[in-house]
ZAMARGU-4260 file (C-alpha; in steps of 0.2 Angstrom, whole numbers, plus 5000, padded with zeros to 4 digits):
<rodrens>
0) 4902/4818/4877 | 4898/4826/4893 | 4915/4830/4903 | 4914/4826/4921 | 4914/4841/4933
5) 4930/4832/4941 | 4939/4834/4924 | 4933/4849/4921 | 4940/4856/4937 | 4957/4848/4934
10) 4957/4857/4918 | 4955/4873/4929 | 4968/4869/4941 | 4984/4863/4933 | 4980/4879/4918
15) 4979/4890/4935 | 4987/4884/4949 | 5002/4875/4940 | 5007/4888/4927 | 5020/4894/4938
20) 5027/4880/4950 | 5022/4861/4941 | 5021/4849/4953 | 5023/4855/4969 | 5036/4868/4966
25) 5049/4855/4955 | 5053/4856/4936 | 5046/4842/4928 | 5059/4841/4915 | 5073/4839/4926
30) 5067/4833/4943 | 5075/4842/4958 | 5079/4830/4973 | 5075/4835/4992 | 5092/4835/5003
35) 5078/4832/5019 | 5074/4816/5013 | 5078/4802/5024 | 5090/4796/5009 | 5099/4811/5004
40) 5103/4812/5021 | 5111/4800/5023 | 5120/4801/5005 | 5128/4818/5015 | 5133/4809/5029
45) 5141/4796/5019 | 5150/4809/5010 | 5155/4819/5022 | 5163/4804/5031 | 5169/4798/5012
50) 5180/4815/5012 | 5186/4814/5030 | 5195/4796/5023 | 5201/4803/5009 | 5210/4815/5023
55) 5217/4798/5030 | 5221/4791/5012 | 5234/4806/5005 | 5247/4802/5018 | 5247/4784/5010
60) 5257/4790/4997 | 5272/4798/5009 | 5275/4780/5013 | 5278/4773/4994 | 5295/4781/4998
65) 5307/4770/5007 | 5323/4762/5005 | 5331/4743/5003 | 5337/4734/5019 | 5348/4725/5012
70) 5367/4728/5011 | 5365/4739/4998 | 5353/4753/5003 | 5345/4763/4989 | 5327/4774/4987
75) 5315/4764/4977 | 5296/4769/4976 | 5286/4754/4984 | 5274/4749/4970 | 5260/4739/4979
80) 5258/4753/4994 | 5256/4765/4980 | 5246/4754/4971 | 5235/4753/4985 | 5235/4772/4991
85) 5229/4775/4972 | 5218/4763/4972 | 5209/4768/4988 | 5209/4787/4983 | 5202/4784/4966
90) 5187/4773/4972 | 5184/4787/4986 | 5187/4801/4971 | 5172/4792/4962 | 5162/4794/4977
95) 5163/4811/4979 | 5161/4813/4959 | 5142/4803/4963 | 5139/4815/4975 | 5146/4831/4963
100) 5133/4823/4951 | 5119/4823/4963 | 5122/4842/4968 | 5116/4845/4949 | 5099/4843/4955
105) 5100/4844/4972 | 5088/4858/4978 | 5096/4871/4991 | 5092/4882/5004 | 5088/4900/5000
110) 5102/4913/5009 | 5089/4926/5014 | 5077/4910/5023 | 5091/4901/5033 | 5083/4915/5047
115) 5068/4908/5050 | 5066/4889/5054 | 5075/4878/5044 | 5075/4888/5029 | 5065/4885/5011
120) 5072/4875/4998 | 5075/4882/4980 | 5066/4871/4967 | 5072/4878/4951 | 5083/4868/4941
125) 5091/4881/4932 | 5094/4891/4949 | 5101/4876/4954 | 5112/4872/4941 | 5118/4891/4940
130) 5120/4893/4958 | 5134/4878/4958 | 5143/4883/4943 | 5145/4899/4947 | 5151/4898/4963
135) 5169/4895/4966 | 5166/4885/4980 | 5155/4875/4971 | 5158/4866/4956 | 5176/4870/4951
140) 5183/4865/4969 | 5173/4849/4970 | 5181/4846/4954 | 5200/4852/4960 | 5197/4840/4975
145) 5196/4826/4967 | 5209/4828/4953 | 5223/4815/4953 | 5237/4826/4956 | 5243/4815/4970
150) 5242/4798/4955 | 5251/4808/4941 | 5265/4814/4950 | 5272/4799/4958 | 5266/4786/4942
155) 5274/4797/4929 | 5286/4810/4938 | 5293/4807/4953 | 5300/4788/4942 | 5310/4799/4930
160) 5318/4810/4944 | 5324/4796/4953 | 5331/4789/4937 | 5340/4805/4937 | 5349/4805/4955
165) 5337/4819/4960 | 5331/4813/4976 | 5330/4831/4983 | 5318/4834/4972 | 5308/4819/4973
170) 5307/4823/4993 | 5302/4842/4991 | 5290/4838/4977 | 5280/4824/4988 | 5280/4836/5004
175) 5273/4851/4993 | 5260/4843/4984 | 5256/4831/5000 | 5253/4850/5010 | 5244/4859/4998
180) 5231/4843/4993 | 5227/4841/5012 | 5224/4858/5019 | 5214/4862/5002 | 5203/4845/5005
185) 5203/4847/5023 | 5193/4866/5021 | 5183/4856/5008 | 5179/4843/5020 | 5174/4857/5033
190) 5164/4869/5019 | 5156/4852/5013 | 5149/4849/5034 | 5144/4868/5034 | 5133/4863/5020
195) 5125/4848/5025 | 5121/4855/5041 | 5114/4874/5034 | 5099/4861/5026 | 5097/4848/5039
200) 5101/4858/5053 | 5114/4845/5060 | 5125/4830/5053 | 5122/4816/5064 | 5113/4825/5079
205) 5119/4814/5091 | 5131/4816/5107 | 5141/4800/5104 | 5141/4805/5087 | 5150/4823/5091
210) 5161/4811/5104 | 5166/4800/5087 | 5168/4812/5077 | 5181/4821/5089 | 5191/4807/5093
215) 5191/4802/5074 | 5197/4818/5069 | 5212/4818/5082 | 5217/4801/5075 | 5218/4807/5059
220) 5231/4823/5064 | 5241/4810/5073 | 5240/4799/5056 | 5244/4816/5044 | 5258/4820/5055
225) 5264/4801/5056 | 5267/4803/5037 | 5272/4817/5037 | 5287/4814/5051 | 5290/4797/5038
230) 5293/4807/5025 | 5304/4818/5032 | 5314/4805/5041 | 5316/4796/5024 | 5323/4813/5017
235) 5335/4810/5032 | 5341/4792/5027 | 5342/4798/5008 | 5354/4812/5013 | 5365/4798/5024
240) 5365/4787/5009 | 5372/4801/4998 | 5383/4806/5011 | 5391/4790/5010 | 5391/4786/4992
245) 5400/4802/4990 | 5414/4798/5002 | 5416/4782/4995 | 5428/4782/4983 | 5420/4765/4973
250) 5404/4774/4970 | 5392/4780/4955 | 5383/4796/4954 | 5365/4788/4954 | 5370/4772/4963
255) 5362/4776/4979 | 5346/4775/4970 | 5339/4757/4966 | 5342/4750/4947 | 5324/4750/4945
260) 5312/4765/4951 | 5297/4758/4956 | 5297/4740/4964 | 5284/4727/4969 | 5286/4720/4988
265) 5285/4702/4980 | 5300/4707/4968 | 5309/4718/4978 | 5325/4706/4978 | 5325/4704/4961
270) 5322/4724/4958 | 5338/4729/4971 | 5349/4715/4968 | 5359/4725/4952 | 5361/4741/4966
275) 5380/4747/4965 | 5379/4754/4982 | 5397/4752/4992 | 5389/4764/5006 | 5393/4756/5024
280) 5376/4750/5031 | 5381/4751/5049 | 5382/4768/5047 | 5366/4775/5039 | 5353/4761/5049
285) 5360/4764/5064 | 5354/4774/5079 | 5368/4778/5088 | 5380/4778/5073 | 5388/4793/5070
290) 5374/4802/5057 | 5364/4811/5067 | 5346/4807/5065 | 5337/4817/5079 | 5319/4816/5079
295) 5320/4802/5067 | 5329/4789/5073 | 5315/4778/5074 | 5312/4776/5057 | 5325/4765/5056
300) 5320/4750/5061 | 5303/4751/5051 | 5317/4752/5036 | 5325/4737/5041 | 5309/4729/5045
305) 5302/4732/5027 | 5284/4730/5031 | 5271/4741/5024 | 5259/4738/5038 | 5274/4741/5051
310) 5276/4758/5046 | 5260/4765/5044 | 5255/4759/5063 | 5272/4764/5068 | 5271/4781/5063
315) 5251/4783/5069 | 5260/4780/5085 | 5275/4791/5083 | 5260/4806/5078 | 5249/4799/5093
320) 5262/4802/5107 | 5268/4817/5099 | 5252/4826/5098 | 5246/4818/5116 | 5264/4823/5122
325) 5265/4839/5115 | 5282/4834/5109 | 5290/4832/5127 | 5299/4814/5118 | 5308/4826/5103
330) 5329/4824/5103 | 5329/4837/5089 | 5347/4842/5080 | 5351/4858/5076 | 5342/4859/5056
335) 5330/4871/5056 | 5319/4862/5046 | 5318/4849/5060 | 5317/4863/5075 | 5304/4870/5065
340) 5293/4854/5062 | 5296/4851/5079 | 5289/4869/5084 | 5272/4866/5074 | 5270/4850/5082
345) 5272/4854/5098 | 5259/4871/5096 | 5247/4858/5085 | 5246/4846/5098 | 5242/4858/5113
350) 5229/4866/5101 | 5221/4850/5096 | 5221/4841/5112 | 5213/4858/5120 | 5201/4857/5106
355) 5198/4840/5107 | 5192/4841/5127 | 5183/4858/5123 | 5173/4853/5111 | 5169/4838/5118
360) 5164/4848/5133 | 5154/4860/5124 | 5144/4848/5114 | 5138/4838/5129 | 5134/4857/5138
365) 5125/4864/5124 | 5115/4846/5116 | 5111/4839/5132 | 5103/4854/5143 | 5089/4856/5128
370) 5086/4837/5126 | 5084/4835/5144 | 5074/4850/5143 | 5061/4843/5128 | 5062/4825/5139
375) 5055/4834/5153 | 5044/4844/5144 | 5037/4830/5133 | 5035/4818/5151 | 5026/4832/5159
380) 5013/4832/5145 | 5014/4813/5144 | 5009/4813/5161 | 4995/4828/5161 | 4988/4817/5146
385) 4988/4799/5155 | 4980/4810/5170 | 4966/4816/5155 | 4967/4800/5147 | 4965/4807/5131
390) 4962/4795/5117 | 4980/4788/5106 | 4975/4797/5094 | 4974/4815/5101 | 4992/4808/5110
395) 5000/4803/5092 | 4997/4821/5086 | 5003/4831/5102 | 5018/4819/5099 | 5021/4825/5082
400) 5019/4844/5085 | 5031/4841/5098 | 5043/4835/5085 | 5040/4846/5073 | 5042/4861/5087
405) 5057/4853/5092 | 5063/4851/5074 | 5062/4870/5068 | 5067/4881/5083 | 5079/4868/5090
410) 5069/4871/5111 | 5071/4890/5109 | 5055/4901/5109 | 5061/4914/5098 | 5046/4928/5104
415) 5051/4921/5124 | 5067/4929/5119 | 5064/4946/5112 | 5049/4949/5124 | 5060/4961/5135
420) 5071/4967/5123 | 5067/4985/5118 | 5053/4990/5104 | 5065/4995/5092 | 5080/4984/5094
425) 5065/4969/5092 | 5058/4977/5079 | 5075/4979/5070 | 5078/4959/5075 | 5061/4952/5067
430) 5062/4964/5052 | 5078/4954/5048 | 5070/4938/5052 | 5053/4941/5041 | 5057/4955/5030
435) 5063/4942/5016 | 5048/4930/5020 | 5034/4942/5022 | 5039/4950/5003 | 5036/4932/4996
440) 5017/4933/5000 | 5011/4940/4985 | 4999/4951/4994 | 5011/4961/5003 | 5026/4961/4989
445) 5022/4979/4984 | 5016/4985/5000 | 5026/5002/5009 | 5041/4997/5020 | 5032/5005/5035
450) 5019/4994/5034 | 5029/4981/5029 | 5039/4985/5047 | 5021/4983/5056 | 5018/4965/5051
455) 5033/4960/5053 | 5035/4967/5072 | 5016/4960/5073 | 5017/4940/5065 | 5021/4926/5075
460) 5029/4910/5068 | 5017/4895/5070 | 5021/4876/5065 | 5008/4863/5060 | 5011/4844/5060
465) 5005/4834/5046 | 4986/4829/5045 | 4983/4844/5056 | 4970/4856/5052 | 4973/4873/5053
470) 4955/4877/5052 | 4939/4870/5049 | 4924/4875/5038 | 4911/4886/5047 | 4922/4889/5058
475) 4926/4909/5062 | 4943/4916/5056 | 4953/4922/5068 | 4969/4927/5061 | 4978/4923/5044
480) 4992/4912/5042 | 5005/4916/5028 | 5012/4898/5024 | 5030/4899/5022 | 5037/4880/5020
485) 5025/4864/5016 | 5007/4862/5007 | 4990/4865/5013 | 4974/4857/5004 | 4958/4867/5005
490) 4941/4857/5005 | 4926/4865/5002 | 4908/4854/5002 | 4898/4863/4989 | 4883/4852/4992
495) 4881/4833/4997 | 4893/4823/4986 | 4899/4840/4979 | 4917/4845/4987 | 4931/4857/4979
500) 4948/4854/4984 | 4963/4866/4979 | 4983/4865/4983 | 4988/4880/4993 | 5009/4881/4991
505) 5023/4892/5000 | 5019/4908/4998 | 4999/4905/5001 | 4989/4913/5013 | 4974/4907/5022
510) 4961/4918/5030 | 4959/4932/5019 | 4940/4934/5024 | 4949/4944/5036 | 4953/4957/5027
515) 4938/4961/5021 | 4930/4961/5039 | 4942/4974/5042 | 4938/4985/5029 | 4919/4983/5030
520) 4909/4998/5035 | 4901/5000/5046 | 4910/4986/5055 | 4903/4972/5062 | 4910/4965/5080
525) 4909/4947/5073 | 4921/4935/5065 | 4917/4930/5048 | 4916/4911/5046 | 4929/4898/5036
530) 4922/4895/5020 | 4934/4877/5020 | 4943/4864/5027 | 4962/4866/5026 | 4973/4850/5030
535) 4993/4850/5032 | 4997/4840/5020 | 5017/4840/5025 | 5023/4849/5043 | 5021/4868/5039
540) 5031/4882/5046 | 5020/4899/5044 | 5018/4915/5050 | 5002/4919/5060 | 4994/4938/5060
545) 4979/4939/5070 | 4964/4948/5070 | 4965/4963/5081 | 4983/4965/5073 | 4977/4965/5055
550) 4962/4976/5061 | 4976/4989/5069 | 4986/4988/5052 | 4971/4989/5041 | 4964/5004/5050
555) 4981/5015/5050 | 4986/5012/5034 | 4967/5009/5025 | 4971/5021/5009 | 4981/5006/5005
560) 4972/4992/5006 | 4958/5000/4996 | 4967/5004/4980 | 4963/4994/4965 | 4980/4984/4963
565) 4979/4976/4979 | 4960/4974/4978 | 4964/4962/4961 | 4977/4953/4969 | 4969/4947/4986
570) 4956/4939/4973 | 4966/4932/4962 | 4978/4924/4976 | 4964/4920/4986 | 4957/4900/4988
575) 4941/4905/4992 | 4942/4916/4976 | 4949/4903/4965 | 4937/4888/4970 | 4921/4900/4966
580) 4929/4902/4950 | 4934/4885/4945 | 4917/4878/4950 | 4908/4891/4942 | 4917/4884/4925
585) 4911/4868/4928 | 4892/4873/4931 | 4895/4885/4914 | 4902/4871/4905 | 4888/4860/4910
590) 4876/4872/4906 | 4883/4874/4887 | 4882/4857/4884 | 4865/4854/4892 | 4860/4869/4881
595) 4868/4862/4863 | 4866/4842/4866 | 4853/4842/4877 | 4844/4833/4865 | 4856/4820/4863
600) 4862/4822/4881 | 4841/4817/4888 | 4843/4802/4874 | 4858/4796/4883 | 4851/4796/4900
605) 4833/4795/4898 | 4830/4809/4915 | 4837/4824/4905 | 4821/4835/4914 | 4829/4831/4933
610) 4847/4834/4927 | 4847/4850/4921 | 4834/4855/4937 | 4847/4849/4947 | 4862/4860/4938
615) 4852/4874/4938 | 4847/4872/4958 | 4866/4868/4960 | 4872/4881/4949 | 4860/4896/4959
620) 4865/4888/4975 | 4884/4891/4974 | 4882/4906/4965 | 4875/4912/4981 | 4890/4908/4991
625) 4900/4917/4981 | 4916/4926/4991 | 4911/4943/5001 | 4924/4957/5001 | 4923/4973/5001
630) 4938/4982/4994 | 4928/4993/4982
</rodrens>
């Protein structure tokens, strides 16, 4: 059976090519998802806003505590708003557990590449795994987010102190655990933006977006502190209620908390009717009675109105006028707790309103100069190429570079920038920039830091759209390009109806015919031509070296690029290298079974005679194209 010269090359290139990164860089055990995909994205997005209304769920609990209206106050736990606020946080919990599970095998972005572009993702499974684990910030505090502390403590705990007269206790525990669950969430919430945006590049990368998310933000400090004033004014009530049942001389110890701890709205008569409270009701649910009530004096009627929805709006309010205000409708007493709740919300709602219009400000100042700068740009090219009347297709790919631009350096020319800096200072800058990148190339991994400092201060990032070809077969070779994010496909026509292809990945170069030109001696003032084709097949981010910069590198540091290490590795990394090889196992496989079934083999066809002419006119022919070098 005579293996087809397709097959046998396949052989060749998944034994040689994917030995070290299968399928396109990913584990095929364990596939490794790409956060830049149109549906991860929006999976971040959706968790993002997911943890900012678990930020607006937490206060929910603050308003489970309340007390009866009736003519008998007590403090009861309201079962159906607690119910509801644990309902709510559970199903957003699970949520942020689906995401937890997708960050398992949910590629990242390299520390060392976020410099250049939009940095290279790591494929590796096991780095992945072993770079969420064992960070702090990963795993463990995704997991400490979402633990039910909030549900534990008020289903099992805060029931048995009430049962025990400790209302004190059941009002410090709910402020304590309330503070340190948001402020924690809340730097999750903002860590968990920072990451989204270090791979995309932005979260929703609109101006209304930025103005939304502004707006929503301020709402949810004047809802956190709503709560947060709730809770404090039911502390308030609780203390008048205890006041009273211990100056009245016909009251229990734990009568001024209700027979049963946790009630139900739709049996909240039958839950308080047993209460043995004697307290005098004018006095505790009145404003201008004579407890003072101070900044909380307004909770009162949300008590005697009983309604869940009453005191949640209510108290959005209260936080919303407060804030806006920056507190100029406080009537504190003399309690230093009040004074000093008082004091924060005063200085947090002069810091957040001055953020609020600051940022607002800067977003539109920083977003809408560069848009309007790429509209322009991309209207003044529309127009030159109406003017030309270039064809749509030529216009659908001067479209797509000018995405792709736009996409990786964000309207900034990085090289525009440094040009006037001085030589050393730019130097220093694009050694930080390429250093890391440049050591990926397997060429120069190993080279000396000076030269390494050369190409670096000499490369110029370059971006290709998809479909694009960087260069074209015959033609001459002007510069190498080091390819640092995407895939490149080379295409070589051996003959008619022959072609080779390889896959050229991150870390590939092309144009190393280059090198050899420099090298050669004497030397020749004449590029050498592109043995292939080579097609984007993804937008590529790459570094460009071009010819009279490699020729200046290659001349002052020649002793190196003529030892035998370096020789080795520009073959075996080269495409045009690789293909020459792999085809030449096809015509020597070919040959051996020509040469031990040809019998069999000319049976088979009936034109044995013109087949093996062919292979052995094929064979001569590409062993005369074989790759020039000349690093001996």
């Amino acid at each position: 059976m005579i293996i087809p010269p397709t097959r046998i090359y396949l052989i060749y290139f998944y034994s040689f090519h994917f030995r070290r990164t299968p399928i396109r860089g990913k584990t095929p055990s364990v596939p490794v998802l790409d956060p830049r995909t149109r549906k991860l994205k929006f999976l971040n997005r959706f968790s993002v806003l997911a943890r900012g209304a678990s930020l607006a769920i937490d206060p929910l609990f603050l308003f489970a505590i309340t007390a009866s209206p009736g003519p008998k106050p007590c403090i009861y736990i309201d079962g159906t708003m607690l119910l509801f606020a644990t309902l709510l946080r559970t199903f957003v919990d699970l949520l942020h557990g689906m995401h937890l599970w997708l960050k398992f095998r949910m590629a990242y972005v390299a520390k060392e590449s976020l410099v250049s572009g939009s940095g290279e993702l790591v494929w590796d499974a096991r780095a992945v795994v072993k770079k969420y684990v064992g960070s702090l910030k990963g795993f463990w505090f995704d997991v400490y987010v979402i633990f039910p502390v909030p549900q534990a403590v008020y289903w099992l705990i805060l029931p048995k102190l009430l049962k025990e007269g400790k209302v004190e206790s059941v009002m410090t525990i709910t402020q304590t655990i309330f503070l340190l669950q948001f402020f924690t969430k809340l730097y999750h919430s903002f860590y968990l933006m920072r990451g989204v945006k270090k791979v995309t590049g932005y979260i929703f990368g609109t101006a209304w977006w930025g103005l939304i998310l502004n707006l929503i933000a301020y709402f949810l400090a004047s809802h956190v502190s709503g709560g947060f004033w709730y809770i404090l004014a039911m502390q308030r009530v609780a203390e008048c209620l205890k006041k009273q049942c211990l100056e009245s001389k016909h009251c229990e110890t734990l009568s001024w908390t209700c027979p049963r701890e946790i009630c139900y709205s739709s049996f909240a008569n039958l839950c308080l009717a047993n209460s043995t409270m004697k307290a005098n009701f004018s006095t505790c649910m009145d404003q201008n009675g004579d407890f003072p009530y101070g900044n909380y004096a307004f909770v009162l009627p949300l008590v005697i109105k009983n309604s869940n929805v009453v005191k949640i709006l209510y108290s959005d309010l209260w936080g919303l006028m407060s804030l806006s205000t920056m507190g100029s409708n406080f009537t504190p007493t003399s309690r230093s707790i009040e004074v000093i709740f008082a004091i924060i919300m005063v200085l947090a709602g002069l810091a957040l309103f001055t953020c609020l219009i600051g940022n607002i400000q800067v977003f539109f100042y920083s977003v809408t100069p560069r848009r309007r700068q790429m509209q322009l740009r991309y209207r003044d090219i529309k127009w030159w190429m109406e003017r030309r009347q270039l064809p749509l297709e030529l216009r659908e790919r001067v479209r797509l570079y000018e995405l792709e631009r736009w996409k990786s350096i964000g309207g900034q020319d990085e090289m525009q920038l440094m040009k006037n800096m001085p030589d050393g200072l730019r130097r220093d800058i694009k050694r930080y920039l390429c250093l890391d990148l440049v050591r990926k190339v397997p060429l120069f991994d190993n080279l000396d830091d000076l030269i390494l400092d050369h190409i670096c201060d000499r490369v110029i990032p370059m971006i290709y759209s998809k479909d694009e070809k960087i260069l074209k077969e015959g033609e001459p070779v002007q510069r190498m390009v080091f390819i640092v994010k995407g895939y490149v496909l080379r295409r070589q026509n051996i003959t008619k109806g022959m072609v080779t292809t390889t896959l050229i990945e991150p870390g590939g170069f092309i144009g190393d015919e280059l090198i050899s030109w420099c090298l050669r001696m004497p030397f020749v003032d004449r590029f050498p031509p592109s043995s292939a084709t080579f097609t984007c097949l993804d937008p590529i981010e790459a570094y460009g070296l071009d010819s009279d910069q490699l020729q200046y590198i290659t001349n002052h540091f020649r002793y190196t690029f003529l030892r035998g290490e370096l020789k080795y590795k520009t073959r075996y990394y080269s495409s045009n290298w690789r293909s020459w090889a792999a085809v030449n196992i096809q015509f020597a496989w070919r040959r051996y079974l020509q040469r031990t079934r040809g019998n069999s083999m000319n049976r088979g066809t009936g034109n044995g005679g013109s087949s093996d002419q062919k292979l052995r006119h094929y064979a001569a022919m590409f062993m005369s194209l074989r790759p020039k070098d000349h690093l001996y």
